[in-house]
DRENDO-1510 file (C-alpha; in Angstrom, 1 decimal, always signed):
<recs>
REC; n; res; u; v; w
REC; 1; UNK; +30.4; -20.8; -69.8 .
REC; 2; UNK; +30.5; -22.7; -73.2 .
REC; 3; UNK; +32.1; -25.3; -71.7 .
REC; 4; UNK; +28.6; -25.8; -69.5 .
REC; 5; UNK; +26.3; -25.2; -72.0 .
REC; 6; UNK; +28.2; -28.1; -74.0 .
REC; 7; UNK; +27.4; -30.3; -70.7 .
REC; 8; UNK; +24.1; -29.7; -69.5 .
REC; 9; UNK; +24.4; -32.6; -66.9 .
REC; 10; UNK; +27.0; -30.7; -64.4 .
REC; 11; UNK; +24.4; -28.4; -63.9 .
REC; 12; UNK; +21.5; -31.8; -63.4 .
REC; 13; UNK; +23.7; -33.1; -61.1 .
REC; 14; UNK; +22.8; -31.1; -57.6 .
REC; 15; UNK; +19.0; -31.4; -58.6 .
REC; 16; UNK; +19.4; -35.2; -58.7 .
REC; 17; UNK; +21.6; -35.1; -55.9 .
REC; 18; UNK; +19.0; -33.5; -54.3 .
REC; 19; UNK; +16.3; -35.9; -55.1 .
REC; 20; UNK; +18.1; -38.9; -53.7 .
REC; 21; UNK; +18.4; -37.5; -50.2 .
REC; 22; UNK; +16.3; -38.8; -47.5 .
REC; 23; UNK; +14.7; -36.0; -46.0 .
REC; 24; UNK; +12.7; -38.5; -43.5 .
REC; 25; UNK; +15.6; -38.7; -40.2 .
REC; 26; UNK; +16.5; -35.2; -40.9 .
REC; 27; UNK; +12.8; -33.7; -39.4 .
REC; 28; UNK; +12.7; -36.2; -36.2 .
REC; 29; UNK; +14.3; -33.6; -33.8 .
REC; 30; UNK; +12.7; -30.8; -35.4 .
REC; 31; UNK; +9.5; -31.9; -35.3 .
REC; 32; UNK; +9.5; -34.0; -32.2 .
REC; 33; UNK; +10.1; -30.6; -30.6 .
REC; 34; UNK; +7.7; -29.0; -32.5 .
REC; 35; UNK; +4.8; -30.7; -31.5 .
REC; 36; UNK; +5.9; -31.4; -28.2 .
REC; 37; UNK; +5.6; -27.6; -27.5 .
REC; 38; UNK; +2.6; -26.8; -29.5 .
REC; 39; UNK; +0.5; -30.1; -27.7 .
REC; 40; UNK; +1.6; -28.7; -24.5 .
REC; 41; UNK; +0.8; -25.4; -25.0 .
REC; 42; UNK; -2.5; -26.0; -26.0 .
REC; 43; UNK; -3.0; -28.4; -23.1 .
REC; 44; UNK; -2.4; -25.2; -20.7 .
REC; 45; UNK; -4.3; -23.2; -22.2 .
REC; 46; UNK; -7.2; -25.8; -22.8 .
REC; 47; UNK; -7.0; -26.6; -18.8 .
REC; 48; UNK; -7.2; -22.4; -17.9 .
REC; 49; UNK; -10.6; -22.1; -20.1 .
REC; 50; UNK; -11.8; -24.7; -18.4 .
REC; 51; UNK; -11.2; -23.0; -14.7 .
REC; 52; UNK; -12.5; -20.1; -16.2 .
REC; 53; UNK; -15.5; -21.6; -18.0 .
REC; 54; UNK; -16.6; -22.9; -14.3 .
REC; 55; UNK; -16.5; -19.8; -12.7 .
REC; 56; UNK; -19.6; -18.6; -15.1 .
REC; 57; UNK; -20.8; -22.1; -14.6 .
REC; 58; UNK; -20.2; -23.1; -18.3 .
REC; 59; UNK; -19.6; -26.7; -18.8 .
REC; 60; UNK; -15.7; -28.2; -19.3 .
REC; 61; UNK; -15.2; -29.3; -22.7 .
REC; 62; UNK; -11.6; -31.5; -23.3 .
REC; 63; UNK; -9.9; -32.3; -26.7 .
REC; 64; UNK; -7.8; -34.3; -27.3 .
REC; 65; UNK; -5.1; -35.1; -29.8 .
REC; 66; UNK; -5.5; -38.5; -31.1 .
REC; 67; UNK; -2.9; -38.8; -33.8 .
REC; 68; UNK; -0.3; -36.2; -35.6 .
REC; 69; UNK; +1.2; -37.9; -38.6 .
REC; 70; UNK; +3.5; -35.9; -40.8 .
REC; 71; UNK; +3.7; -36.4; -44.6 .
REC; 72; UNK; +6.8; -35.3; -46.8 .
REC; 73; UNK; +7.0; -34.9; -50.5 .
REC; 74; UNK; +10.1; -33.6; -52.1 .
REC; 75; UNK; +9.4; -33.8; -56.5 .
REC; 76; UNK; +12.1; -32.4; -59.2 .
REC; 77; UNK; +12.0; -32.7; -62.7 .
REC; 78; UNK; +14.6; -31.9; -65.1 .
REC; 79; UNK; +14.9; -30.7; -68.8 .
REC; 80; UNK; +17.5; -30.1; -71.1 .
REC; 81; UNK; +17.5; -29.3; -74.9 .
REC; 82; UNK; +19.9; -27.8; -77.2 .
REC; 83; UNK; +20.4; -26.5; -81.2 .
REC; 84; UNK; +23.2; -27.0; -83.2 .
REC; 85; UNK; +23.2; -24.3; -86.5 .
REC; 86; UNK; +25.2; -25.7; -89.6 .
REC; 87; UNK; +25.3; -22.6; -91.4 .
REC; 88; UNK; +28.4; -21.0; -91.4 .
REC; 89; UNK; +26.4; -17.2; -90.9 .
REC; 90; UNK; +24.7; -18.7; -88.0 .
REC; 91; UNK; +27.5; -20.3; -86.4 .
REC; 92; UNK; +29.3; -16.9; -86.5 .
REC; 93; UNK; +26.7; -15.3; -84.5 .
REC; 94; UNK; +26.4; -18.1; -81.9 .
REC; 95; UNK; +23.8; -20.9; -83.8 .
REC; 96; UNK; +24.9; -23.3; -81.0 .
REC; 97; UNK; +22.8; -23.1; -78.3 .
REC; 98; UNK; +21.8; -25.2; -74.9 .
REC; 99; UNK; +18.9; -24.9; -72.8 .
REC; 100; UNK; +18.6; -26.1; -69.0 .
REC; 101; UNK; +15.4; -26.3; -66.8 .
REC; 102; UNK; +14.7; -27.9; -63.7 .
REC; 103; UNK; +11.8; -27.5; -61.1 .
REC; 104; UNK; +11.9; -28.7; -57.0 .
REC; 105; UNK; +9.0; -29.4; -55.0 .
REC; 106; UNK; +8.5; -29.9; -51.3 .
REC; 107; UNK; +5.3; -30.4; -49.5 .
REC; 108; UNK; +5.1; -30.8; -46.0 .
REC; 109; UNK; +1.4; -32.1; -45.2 .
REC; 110; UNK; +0.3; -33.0; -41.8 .
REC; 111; UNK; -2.5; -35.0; -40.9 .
REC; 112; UNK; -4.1; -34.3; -37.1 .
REC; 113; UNK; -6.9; -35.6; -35.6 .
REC; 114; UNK; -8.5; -34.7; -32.3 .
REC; 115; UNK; -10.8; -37.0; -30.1 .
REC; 116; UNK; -13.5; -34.9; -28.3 .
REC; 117; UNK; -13.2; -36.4; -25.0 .
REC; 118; UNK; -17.1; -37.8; -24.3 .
REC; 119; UNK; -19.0; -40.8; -23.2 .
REC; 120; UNK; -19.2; -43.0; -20.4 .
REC; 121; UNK; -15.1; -43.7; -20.1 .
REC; 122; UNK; -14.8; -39.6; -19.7 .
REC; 123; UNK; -17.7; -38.7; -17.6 .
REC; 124; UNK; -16.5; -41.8; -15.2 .
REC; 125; UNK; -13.0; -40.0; -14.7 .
REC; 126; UNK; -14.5; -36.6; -14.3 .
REC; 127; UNK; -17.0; -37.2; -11.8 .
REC; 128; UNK; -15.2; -40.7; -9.7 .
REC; 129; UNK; -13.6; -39.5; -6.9 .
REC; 130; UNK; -9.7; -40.0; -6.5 .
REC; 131; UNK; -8.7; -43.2; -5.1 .
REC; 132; UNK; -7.2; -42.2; -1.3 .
REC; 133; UNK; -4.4; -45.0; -1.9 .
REC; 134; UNK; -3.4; -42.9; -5.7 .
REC; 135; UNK; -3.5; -39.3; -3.3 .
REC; 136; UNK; -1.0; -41.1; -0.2 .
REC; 137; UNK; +1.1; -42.6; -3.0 .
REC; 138; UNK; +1.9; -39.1; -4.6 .
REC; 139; UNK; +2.8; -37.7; -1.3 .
REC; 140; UNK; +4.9; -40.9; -0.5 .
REC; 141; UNK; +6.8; -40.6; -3.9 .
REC; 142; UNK; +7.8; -36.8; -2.9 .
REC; 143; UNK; +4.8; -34.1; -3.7 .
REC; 144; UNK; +4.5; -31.7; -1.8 .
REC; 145; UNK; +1.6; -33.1; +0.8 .
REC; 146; UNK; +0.6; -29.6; +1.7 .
REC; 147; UNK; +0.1; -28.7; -2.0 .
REC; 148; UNK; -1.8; -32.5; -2.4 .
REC; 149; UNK; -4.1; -32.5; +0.3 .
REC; 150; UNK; -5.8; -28.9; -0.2 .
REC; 151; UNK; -6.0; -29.7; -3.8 .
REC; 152; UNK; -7.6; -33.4; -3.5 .
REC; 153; UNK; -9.3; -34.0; -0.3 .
REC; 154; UNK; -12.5; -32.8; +1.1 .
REC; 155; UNK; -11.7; -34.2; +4.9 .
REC; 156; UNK; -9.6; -36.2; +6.4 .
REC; 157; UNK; -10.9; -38.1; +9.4 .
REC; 158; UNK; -13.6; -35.2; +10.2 .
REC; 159; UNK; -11.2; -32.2; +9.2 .
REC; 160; UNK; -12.7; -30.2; +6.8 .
REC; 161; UNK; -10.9; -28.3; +3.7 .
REC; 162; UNK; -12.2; -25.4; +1.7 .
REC; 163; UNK; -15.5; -25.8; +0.0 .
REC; 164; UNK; -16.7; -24.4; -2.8 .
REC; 165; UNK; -20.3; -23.7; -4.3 .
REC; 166; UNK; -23.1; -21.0; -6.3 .
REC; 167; UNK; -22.8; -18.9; -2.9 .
REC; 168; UNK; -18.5; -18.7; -3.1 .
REC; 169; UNK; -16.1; -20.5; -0.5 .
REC; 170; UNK; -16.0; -21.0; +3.1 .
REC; 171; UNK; -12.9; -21.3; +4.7 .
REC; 172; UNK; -11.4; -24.3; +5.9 .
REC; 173; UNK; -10.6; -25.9; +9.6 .
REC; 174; UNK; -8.1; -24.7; +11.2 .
REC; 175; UNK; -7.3; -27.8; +12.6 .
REC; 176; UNK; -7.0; -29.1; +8.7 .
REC; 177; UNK; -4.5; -26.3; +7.5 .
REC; 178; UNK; -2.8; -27.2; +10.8 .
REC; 179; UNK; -2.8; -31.2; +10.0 .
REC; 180; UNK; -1.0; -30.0; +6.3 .
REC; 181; UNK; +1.3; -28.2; +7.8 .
REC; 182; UNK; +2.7; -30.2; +9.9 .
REC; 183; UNK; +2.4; -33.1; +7.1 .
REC; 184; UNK; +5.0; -30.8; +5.0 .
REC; 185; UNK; +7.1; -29.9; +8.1 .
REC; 186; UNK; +7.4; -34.0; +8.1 .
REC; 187; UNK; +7.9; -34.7; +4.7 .
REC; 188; UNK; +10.7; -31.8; +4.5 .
REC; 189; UNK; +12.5; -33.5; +7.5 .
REC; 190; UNK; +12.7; -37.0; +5.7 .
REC; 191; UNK; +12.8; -38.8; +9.0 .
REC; 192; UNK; +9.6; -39.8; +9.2 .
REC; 193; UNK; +8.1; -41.6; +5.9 .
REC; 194; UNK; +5.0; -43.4; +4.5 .
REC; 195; UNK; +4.3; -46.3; +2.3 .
REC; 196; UNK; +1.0; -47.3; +1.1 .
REC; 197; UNK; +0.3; -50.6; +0.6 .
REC; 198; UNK; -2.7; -52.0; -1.0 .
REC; 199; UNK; -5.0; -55.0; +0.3 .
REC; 200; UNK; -6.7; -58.0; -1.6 .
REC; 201; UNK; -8.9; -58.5; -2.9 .
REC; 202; UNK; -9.4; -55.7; -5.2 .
REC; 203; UNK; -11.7; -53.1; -4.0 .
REC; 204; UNK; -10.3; -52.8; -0.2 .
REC; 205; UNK; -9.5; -50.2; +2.0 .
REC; 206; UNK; -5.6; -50.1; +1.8 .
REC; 207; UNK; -2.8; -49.9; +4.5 .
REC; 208; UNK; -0.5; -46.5; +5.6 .
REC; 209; UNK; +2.5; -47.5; +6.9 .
REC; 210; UNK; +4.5; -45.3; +8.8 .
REC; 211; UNK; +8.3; -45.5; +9.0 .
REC; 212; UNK; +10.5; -43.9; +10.9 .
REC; 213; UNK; +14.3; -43.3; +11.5 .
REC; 214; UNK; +15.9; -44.2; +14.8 .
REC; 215; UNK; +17.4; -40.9; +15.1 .
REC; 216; UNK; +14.6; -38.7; +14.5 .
REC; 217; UNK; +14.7; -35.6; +16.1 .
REC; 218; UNK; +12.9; -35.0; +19.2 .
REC; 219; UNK; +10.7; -32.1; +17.8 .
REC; 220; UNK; +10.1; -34.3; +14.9 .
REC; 221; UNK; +8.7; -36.8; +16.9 .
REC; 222; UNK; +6.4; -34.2; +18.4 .
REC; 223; UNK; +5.3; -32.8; +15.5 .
REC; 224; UNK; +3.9; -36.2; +14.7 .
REC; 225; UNK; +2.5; -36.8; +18.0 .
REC; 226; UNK; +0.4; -33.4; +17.5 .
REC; 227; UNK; -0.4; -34.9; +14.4 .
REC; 228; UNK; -2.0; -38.2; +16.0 .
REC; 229; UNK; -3.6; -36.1; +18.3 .
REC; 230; UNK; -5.3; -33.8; +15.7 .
REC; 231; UNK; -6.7; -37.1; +13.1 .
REC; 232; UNK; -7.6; -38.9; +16.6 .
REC; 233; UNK; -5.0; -41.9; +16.1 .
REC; 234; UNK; -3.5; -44.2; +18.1 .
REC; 235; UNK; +0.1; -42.9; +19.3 .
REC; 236; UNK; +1.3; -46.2; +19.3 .
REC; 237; UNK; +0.2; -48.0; +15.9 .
REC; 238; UNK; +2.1; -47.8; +13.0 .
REC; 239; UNK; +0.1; -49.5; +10.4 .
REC; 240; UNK; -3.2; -47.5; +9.4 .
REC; 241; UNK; -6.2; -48.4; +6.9 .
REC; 242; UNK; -6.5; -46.1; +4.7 .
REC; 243; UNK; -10.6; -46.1; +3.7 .
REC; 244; UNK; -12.7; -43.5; +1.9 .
REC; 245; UNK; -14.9; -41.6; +4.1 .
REC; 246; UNK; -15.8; -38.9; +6.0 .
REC; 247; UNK; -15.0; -39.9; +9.8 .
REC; 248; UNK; -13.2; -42.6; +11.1 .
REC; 249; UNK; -14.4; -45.8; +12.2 .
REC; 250; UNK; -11.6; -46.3; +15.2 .
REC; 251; UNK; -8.3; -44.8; +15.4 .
REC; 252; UNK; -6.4; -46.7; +13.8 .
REC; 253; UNK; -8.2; -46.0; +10.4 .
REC; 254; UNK; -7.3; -42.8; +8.4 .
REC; 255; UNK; -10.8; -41.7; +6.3 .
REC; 256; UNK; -9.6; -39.5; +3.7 .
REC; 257; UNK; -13.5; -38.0; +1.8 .
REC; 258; UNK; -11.1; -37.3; -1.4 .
REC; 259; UNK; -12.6; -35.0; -4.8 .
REC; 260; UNK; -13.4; -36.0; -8.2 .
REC; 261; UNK; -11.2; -34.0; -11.0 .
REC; 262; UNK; -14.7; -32.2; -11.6 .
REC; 263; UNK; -14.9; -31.1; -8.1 .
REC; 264; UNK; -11.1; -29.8; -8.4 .
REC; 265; UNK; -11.6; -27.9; -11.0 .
REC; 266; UNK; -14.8; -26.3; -9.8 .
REC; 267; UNK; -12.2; -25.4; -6.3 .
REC; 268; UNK; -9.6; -23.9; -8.3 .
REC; 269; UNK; -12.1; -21.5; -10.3 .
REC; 270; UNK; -12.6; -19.8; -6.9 .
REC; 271; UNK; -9.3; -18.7; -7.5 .
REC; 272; UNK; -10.0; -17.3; -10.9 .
REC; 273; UNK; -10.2; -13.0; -10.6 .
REC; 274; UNK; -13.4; -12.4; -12.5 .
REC; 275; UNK; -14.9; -8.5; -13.4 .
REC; 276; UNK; -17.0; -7.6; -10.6 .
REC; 277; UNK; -19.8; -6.1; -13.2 .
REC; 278; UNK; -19.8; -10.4; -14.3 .
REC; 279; UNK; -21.0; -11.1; -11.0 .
REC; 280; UNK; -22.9; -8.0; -9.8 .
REC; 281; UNK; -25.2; -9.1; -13.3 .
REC; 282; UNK; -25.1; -12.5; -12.0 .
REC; 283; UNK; -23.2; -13.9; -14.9 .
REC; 284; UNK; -20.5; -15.4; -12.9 .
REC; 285; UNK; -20.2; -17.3; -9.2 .
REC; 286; UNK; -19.3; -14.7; -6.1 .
REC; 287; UNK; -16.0; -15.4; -5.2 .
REC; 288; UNK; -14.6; -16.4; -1.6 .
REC; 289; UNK; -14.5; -13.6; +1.1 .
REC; 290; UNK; -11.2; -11.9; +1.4 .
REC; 291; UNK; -9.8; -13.9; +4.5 .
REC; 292; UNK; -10.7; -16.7; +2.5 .
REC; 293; UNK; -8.8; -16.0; -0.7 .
REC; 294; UNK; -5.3; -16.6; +1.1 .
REC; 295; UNK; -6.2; -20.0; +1.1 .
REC; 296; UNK; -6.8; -20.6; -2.7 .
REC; 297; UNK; -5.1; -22.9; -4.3 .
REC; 298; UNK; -3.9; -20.6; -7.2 .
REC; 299; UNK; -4.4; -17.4; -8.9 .
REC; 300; UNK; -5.6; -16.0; -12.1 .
REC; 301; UNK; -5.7; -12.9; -13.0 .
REC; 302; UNK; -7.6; -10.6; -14.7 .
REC; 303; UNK; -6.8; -8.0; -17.5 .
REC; 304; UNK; -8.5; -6.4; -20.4 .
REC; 305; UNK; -5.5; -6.5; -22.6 .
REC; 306; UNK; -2.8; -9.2; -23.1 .
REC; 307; UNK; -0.4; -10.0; -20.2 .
REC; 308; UNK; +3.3; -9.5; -20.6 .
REC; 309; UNK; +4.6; -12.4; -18.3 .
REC; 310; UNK; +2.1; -14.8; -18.4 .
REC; 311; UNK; +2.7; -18.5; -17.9 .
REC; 312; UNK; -0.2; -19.3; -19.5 .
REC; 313; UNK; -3.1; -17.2; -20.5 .
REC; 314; UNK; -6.4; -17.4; -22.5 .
REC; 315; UNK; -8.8; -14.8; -24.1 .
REC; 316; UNK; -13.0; -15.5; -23.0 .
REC; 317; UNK; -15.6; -13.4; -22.8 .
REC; 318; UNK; -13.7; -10.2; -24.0 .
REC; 319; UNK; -11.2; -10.9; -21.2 .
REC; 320; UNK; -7.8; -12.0; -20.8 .
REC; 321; UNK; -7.5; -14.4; -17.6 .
REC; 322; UNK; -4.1; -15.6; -16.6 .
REC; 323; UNK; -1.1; -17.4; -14.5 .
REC; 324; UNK; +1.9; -14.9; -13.6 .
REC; 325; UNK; +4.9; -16.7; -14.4 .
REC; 326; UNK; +6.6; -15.4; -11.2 .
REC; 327; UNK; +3.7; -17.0; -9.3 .
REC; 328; UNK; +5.0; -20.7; -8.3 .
REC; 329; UNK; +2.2; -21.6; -6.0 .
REC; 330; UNK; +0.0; -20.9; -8.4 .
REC; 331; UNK; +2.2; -23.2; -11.6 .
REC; 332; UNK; +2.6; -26.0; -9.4 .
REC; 333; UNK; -1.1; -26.6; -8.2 .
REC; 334; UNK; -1.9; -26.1; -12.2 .
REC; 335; UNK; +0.6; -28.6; -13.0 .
REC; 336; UNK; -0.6; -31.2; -10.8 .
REC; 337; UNK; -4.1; -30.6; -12.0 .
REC; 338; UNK; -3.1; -31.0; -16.0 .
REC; 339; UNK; -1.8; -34.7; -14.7 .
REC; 340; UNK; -4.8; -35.4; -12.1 .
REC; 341; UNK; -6.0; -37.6; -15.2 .
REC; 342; UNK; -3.7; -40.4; -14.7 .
REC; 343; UNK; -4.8; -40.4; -11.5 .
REC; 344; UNK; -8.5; -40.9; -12.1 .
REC; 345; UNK; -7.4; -45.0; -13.4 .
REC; 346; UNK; -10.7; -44.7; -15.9 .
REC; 347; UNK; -11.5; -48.0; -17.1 .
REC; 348; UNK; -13.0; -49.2; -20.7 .
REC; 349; UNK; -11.4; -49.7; -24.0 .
REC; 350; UNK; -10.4; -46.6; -25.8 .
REC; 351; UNK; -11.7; -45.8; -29.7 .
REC; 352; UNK; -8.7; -44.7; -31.0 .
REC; 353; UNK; -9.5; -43.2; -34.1 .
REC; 354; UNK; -8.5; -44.3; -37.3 .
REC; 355; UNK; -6.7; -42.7; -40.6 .
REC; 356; UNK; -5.2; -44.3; -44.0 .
REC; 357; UNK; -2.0; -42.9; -45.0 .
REC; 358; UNK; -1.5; -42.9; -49.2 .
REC; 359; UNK; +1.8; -44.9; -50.6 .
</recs>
């Protein structure tokens, strides 16, 4: 121990060790993840209050996260000092003495800033409807056309889906759920394909091509024959415009009516589970009839406490409202609406905000 106190600098040396080290690579995976998780998270649960919000006919409201810059500070100081006795009595009760201080600071201060999503830019990809080309191209590149139609589409040549409004939901042609089923039965087979192909200039209607294999299976081939039969195409065309609208010109033209991500949203809150005293005192929109609610897109339920096994969940108006993990049908229709954005093609420049970081 005397031999220490007669070199304070073995016991500098980790704290100056410690003050050379670059702390910077060593918080990339951590905090990559980090974030990642928490933007996510809060993405869910900002996209369920919305759903909600609609069912009682409160307006969306979207944040975004503009920027997340981290800031780390690691500080040490050291001190040292020491007494040396010449007097002999001193000396023989320990006059020499050494002292040894050192302090360690770290400081981990982020900077976030969010970017209320407003203007003309925002209220353009809310309310536009989807271009039909961007809903065939999903389908074509492997989502579930079943799952993409009821979500997007408000007819397809005539064929009307589920609709929505202040009195509930009416329930949707037959003849429609019939045209999506066999669109899945289709796609699952993989012999019989689609590519979409779109026309100059810019602006017009696009092209559906339909491809198929030579060895398709003959109750393949009928399946899309029934399919013909129920949009009113020709049997024999293989090429298709693909046009917005609500009925078709001729029939070789597909008119998809598609929905705006406002008018999705507003469908998926019929499947929101809302207290029946809410909508007895007129706070909140009836929901659809019973033989109805088999055909909603997904379900959230209701509970006064917090759920167990939620895949996401979100506390409003003294409720809990929420997506069973266990429910898939439910997850994937909530996934594709979290990326219906990129969907939308909004044009404009974008104000991204700006911050000054200190040196």
């Amino acid at each position: 121990m005397a031999r220490l106190l007669r070199n304070p600098v073995v016991l500098a040396l980790p704290l100056v060790l410690l003050a050379c080290t670059n702390i910077g690579p060593g918080t990339i995976a951590r905090d990559r993840f980090d974030y990642s998780s928490a933007i996510t998270e809060s993405w869910k649960r900002q996209t369920l209050l919305n759903i909600v919000k609609l069912r009682y006919l409160d307006p969306p409201i979207f944040v975004d996260v503009g920027q997340i810059v981290s800031g780390y500070t690691l500080e040490s100081t050291l001190s040292a000092s020491g007494a040396v006795s010449n007097d002999p009595a001193g000396a023989a009760i320990g006059g020499t003495s050494a002292a040894l201080g050192g302090t360690l600071r770290y400081t981990d201060r982020p900077t976030i800033t969010y970017v209320p999503m407003t203007g003309n830019k925002f209220v353009r990809a809310l309310m536009t409807p989807l271009p039909p080309e961007s809903v065939f191209q999903a389908i074509a590149s492997g989502w579930a056309a079943d799952g993409i139609l009821v979500a997007t589409v408000n007819t397809i040549n005539g064929l009307e889906n589920q609709h929505a409004s202040l009195e509930g939901a009416t329930a949707p042609d037959p003849r429609f759920l019939r045209v999506l089923q066999l669109l899945r039965e289709i796609q699952n087979s993989g012999a019989i394909g689609m590519r979409v192909r779109k026309e100059a200039p810019a602006g017009a209607a696009g092209t559906l091509v339909v491809v198929r294999r030579r060895d398709t299976a003959p109750e393949v081939v009928a399946k899309g024959q029934e399919l013909r039969q129920l949009l009113g195409l020709d049997a024999g065309t293989e090429e298709f415009t693909l046009a917005f609208g609500a009925t078709a010109q001729n029939d070789r033209e597909i008119a998809v009516a598609t929905r705006s991500v406002l008018h999705i949203l507003m469908a998926m809150s019929m499947g929101v589970d809302v207290p029946e005293a809410d909508v007895q005192e007129g706070r909140a929109v009836a929901g659809p009839a019973p033989d109805v609610m088999q055909g909603r897109m997904l379900r959230v339920q209701c509970s006064d406490s917090t759920p167990a096994d939620a895949y996401v969940a979100v506390a409003y108006r003294g409720h809990w409202f929420w997506i069973d993990d266990k429910d898939l049908r439910s997850k994937r229709a909530f996934a594709f609406m979290m990326m219906l954005f990129t969907m939308s093609d909004p044009s404009g420049a974008e104000n991204a905000p700006m911050i000054t970081i200190p040196a």
